[in-house]
C-alpha positions in Angstrom: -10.5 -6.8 0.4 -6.9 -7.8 1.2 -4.1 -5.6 0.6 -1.9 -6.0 -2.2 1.9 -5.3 -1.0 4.4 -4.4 -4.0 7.9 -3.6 -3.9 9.2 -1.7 -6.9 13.1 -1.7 -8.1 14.9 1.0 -9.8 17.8 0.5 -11.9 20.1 2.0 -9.7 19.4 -0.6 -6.8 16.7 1.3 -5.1 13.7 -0.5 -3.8 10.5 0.8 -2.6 8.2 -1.2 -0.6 4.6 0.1 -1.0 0.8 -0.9 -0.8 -1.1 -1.0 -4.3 -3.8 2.2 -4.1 -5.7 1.3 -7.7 -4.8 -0.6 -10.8 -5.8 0.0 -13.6 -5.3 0.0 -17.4 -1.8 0.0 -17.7 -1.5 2.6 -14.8 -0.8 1.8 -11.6 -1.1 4.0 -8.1 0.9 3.0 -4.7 1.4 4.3 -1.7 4.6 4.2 -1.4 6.2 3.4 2.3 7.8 6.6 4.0 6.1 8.7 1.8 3.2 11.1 2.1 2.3 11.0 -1.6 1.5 8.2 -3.5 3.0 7.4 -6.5 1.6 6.5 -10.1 3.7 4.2 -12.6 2.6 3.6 -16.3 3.2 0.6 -18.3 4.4 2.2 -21.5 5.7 -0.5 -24.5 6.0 -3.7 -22.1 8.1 -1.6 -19.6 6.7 -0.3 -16.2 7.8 4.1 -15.7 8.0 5.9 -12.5 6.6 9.9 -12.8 10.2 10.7 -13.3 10.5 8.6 -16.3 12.7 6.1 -14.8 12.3 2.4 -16.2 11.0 0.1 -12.3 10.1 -3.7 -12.3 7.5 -4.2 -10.2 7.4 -6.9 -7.7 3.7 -7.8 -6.1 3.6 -9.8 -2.8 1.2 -12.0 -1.3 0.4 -13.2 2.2 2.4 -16.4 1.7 5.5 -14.4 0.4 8.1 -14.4 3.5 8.8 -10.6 3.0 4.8 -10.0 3.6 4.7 -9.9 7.2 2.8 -8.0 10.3 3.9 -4.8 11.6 5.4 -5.8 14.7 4.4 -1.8 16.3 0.9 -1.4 15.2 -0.9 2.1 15.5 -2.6 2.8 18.9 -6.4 2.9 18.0 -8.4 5.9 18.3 -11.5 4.4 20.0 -11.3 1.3 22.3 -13.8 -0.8 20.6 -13.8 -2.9 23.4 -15.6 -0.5 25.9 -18.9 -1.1 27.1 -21.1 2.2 25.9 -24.7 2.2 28.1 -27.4 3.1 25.9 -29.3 6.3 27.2 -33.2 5.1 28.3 -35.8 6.1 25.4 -36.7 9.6 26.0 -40.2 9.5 24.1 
């Protein structure tokens, strides 16, 4: 399952850049970049709402869109996949 990237604009020029958690019916729920909480938005009479009632437009992004791109400093992983385990001879 691919990501879906959004970006979400407020009235007063702020944008958010986020990845979509769930959609649903006429609700959706994003993690919002920066930000350790997610955020829900509602689609109430046509018009997206933030949680503080503000009025958003909500932008989704796909991997051909220009602004969708890699992170260019990737999280370190937490196990090196690539290392050779030796399996332990049956004991029984």
């Amino acid at each position: 399952m691919m990501k879906q990237m959004i970006y979400i604009h407020y009235s007063n020029g702020r944008v958010l850049q986020g990845v979509v958690l769930a959609f649903g019916d006429r609700v959706v729920r994003v993690a919002v970049k920066d930000s350790d909480d997610a955020a829900e938005y509602r689609l109430i009479n046509r018009v997206w709402v933030s949680e503080d009632c503000e009025v958003v437009k909500m932008e989704f992004v796909d991997a051909t869109h220009p602004a969708y791109d890699v992170d260019p400093d990737p999280p370190e992983p937490v196990v090196d996949l690539a290392a050779h385990f030796q399996i332990a001879p049956r004991v029984m």
